[in-house]
N, C-alpha and C positions, 0 to 999 in steps of 0.2 A: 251743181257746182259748189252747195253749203251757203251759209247765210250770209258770210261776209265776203259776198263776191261781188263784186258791182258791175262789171263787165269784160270784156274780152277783145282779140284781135285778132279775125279771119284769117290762119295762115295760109289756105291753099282751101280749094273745093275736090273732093277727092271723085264725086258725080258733077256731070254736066248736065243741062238742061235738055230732056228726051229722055234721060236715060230711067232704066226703070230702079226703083229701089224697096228692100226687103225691109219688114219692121226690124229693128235693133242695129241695120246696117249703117254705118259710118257712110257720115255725107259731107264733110266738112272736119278740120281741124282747128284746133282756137290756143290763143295762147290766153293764158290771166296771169301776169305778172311774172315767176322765171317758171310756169308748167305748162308744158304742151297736154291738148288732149282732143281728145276725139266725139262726137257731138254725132251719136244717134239718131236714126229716125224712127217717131212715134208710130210712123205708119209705111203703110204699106202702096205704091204705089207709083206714079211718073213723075220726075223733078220738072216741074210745069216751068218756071222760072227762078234765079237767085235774084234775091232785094239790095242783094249788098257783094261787095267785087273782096278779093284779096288785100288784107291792107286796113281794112274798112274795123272801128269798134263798135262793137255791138252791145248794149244796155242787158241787163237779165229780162227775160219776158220779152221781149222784142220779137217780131219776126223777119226770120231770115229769109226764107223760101217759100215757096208754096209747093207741092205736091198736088196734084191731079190722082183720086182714089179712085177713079173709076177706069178713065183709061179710054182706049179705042175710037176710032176714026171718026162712029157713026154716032158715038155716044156723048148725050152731053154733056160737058166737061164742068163736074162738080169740085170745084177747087177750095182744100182746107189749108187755113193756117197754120204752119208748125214753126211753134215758138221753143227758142233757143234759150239756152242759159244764157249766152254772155250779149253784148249788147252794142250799139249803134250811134256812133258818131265818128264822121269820116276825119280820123287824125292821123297823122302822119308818121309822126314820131312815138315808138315805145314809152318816152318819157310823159306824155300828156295821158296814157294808162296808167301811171304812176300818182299823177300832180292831178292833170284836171279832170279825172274820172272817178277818183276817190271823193270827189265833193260829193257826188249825185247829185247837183244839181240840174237840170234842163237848160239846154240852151236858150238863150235869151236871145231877144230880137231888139237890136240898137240902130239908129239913125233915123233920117228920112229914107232914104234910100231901099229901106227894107231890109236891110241885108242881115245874116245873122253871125253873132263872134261870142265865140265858149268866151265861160270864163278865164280859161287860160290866155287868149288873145287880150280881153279887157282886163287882166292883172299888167301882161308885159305895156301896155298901152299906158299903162295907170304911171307905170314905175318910170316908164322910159319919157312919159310928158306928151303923149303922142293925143291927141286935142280930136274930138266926134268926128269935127269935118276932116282933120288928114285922114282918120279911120278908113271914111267911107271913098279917100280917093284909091284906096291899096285894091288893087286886084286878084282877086282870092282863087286860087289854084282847086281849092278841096269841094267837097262834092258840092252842087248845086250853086259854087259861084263861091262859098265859105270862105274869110279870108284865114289861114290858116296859120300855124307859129311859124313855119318856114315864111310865108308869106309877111309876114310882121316884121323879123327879124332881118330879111333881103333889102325890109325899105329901111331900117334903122341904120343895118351895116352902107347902103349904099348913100347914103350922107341927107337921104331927104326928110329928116327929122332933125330942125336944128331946137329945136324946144329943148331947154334945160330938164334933166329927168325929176321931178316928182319926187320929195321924200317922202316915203309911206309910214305913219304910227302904226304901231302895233294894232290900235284903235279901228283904224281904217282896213286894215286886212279882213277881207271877210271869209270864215273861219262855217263852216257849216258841219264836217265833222273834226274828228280832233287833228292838229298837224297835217292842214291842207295847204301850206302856203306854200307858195313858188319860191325856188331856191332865186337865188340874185345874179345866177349865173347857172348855164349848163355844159355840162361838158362835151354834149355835142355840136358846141357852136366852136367852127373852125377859128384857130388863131393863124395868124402868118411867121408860123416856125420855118426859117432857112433850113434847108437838108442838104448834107452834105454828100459825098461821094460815098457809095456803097450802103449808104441809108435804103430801107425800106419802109412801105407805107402799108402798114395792116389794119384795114377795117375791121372795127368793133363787130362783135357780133349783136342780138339783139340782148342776153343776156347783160354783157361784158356791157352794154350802155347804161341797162336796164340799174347795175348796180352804182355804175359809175355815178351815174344823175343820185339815184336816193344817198350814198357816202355824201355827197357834194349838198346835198337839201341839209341830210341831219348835221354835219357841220355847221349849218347856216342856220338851222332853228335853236341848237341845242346849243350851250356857253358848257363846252365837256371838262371835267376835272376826276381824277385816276387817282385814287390813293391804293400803295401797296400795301402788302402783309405777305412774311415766309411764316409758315405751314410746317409745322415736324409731322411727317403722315408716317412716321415707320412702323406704328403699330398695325395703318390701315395696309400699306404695303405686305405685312410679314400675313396679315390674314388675310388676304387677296390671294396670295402665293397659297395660301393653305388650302381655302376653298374652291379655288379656279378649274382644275381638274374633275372635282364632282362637281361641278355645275355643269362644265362641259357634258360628263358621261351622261348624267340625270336628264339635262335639257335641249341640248343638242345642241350649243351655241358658245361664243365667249362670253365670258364676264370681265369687260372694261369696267378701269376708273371712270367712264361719264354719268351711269348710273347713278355712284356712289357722290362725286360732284352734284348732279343734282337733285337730291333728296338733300343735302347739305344743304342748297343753295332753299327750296322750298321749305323745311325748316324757320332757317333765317328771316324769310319773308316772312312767313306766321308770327316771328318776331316782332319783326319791322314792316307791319303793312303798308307803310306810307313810302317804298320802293316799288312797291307793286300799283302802278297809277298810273294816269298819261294826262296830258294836259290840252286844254279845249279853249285857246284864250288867253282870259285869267280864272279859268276854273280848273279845278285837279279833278281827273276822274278818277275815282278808287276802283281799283278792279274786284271784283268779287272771284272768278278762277284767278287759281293759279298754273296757269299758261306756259309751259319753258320750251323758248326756240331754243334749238342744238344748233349752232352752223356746219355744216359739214361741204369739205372741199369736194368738187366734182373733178372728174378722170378729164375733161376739158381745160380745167384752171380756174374753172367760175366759181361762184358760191352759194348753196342754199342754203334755206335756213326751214326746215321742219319742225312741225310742231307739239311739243306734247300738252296736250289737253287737258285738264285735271288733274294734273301731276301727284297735287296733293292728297289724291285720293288713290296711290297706287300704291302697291309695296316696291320694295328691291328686286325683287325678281320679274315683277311688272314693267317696274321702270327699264332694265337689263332689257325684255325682248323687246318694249316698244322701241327704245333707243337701235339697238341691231335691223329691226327692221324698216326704221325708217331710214336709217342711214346708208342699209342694202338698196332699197329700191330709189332712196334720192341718186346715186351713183349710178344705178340703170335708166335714170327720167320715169320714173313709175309713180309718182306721188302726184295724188288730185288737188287739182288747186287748194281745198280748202285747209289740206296737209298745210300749207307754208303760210295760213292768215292766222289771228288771231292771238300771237305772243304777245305775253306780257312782261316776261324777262328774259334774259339771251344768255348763252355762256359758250363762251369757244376757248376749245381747247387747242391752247398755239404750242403745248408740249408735244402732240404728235409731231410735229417739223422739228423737233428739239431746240425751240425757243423757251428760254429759262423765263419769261415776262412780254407782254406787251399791250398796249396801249388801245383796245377796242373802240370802235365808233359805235355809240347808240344805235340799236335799231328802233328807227322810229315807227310808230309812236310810241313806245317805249322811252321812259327813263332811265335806264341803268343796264349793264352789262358785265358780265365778266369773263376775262381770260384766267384759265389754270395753264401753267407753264410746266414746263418738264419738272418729272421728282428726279434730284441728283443724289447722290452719297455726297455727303457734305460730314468733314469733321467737327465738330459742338461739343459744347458746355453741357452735361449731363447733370444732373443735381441729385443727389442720393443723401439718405441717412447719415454716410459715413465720409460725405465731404463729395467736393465736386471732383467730375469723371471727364476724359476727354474720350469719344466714344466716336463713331461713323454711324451718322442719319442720313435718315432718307427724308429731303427735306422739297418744297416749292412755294414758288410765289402764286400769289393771285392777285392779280391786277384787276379794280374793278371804276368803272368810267361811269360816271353818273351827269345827269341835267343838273348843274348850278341854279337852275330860273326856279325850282322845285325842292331840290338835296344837297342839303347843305354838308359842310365836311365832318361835322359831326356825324349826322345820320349817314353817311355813303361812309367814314370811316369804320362805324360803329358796326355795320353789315357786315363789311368784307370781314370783320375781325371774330364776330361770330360764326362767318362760314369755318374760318380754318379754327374756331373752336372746337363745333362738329366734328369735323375731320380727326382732330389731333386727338379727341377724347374716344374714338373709335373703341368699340366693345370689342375686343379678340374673341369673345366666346359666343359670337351673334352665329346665326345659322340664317341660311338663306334656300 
């Protein structure tokens, strides 16, 4: 599943118990974070029993099943372990794959009673003033008795917590990796909105939650501030237009603006490495790769955000097929989890909808992002030898949204302002 996966959520078992199963055969499907996928088996032989139901998250190295290699009536039944990439703890909600499985840490064991509560349940408890002993009165729905955030939040909303909520320091959040802390609210928690006549009520999907909670987290970690800058790209336009046909014939593909965006954008950051970072606390981590998530919209409405890897280390024509293919196969659900982990900087391109500008949310753990907006023909101030010109550019904004707690407006102005340096300084006689 790749290194920065920490676990997963059982969609469906595609074998049931009895049945026989072939090495490489799919025996289970798993989600980690917005990818579905499909979970092999090592071996060869009978699905003897599942460890874990539909629903259920699963740790990396975990095991899920056991298989029976030998088989047959008379035979005695040698049962091995086959351990699963994603991992094990019975949560409920997509959003605690989000929030409280990126900790890694082990579930902890609180009260007298024995009983045991993620961190997830002892953060809402922490915030909401919810005291050991009402803890251990709540009765826990999830596996093995667990009281679970559904279960937390049923006794909060239904009035039996009258304790004043808890202000938490920053001090007191415990913090294990970078930007693990519970958002102050989530957007899967029901309001009481009147609905009027002819209203409809359309449940989120697991994605459409999936995003909804992390927007709603990085507003609540992140203090965001956007400074703009227009871009004269007419030189990079007019040799876009020149080249694009024999890249097509040559490579079998288009050649978009997102390539060219970002190699600009990577650039910049070699500039300015102190945008390239994420925060742990009060510590900054500097990233050594340079990482660039693409967002790109899915045929659904959702949004992923794939990854390129070393960016820094690619050419234009590098960057051109990774970008085409990951954004082909993000549009089909093809991409392995470990596709959409690991950015260190984002860039969405909101000119494809022909928006001229707008206002990105951090993806966290990230600091900083940017939108490129539509290039328009714009009339401008041309400056020549022989006196100024009024001329027709091809001109865009880039809006780019940085962490205040980290990048200050100097440094997030100073960026976005070298990106459309990049841009604007475009070599016409570059070949690709």
């Amino acid at each position: 599943m790749g290194e920065s996966i920490a676990e997963a959520t059982i969609i469906s078992w595609l074998k049931n118990e009895g049945d026989a199963i072939q090495i490489d055969e799919a025996v289970l499907e798993i989600a980690t974070d917005k990818v579905d996928s499909e979970v092999p088996s090592m071996e060869a032989g009978t699905l003897s029993k599942k460890l874990y139901n539909e629903g259920d998250v699963v740790k990396v190295g975990e095991p899920i099943a056991i298989i029976n290699t030998i088989g047959g009536y008379d035979t005695p039944i040698v049962e091995k372990v086959v351990e699963s990439t994603p991992a094990i703890q019975a949560i409920e909600k997509t959003i605690e794959v989000a929030q409280e499985v990126v900790t890694a840490e082990p579930i902890i064991k609180n009260g007298t009673n024995n009983k045991f509560y993620s961190p997830l349940v002892m953060n809402i408890a922490k915030t909401e003033g919810i005291s050991a002993a009402q803890l251990e009165t709540i009765s826990g729905t999830g596996q093995d008795g667990r009281v679970t955030k559904k279960d937390i939040l049923a006794f909060i909303e239904n009035g039996q917590n009258t304790i004043a909520p808890i202000q938490e320091t920053p001090q007191q959040r415990v913090t294990a990796k970078p930007n693990t802390s519970i958002p102050a609210a989530s957007t899967s928690e029901k309001k009481d909105i009147p609905l009027q006549p002819g209203d409809e009520l359309i449940e989120m999907d697991r994605m459409r939650k999936l995003i909804a909670d992390h927007m709603v987290m990085s507003k609540h970690t992140s203090p965001h501030v956007t400074s703009f800058v227009e871009a004269d790209v007419t030189n990079l336009v007019n040799w876009r237009n020149k080249i694009k046909n024999e890249f097509k014939a040559r490579e079998g593909e288009n050649f978009t603006f997102t390539p060219i965006f970002i190699e600009a954008i990577v650039k910049a950051i070699k500039d300015f490495p102190m945008i390239n970072i994420s925060v742990n606390g009060d510590q900054i981590i500097k990233r050594k790769n340079i990482n660039i998530g693409m967002a790109a919209a899915l045929p659904s409405g959702n949004l992923i955000v794939p990854v390129i890897k070393n960016a820094d280390f690619m050419n234009l024509t590098g960057l051109a097929k990774t970008v085409n293919d990951l954004a082909n196969r993000a549009r089909a659900n093809k991409l392995s989890p470990d596709e959409i982990q690991g950015g260190t900087y984002t860039v969405t391109n909101v000119g494809t909808f022909g928006n001229v500008l707008g206002t990105p949310i951090i993806n966290q753990p990230q600091v900083a992002i940017m939108a490129m907006g539509a290039i328009v023909k714009k009339p401008a101030v041309i400056e020549t030898e022989h006196g100024d010109l009024i001329g027709i550019r091809h001109k865009m904004f880039l809006s780019h949204s940085y962490d205040h707690r980290v990048v200050d407006g100097a440094l997030g102005g100073m960026f976005v302002r070298r990106v459309a340096d990049y841009l604007e300084q475009w070599d016409t006689d570059r070949e690709v």
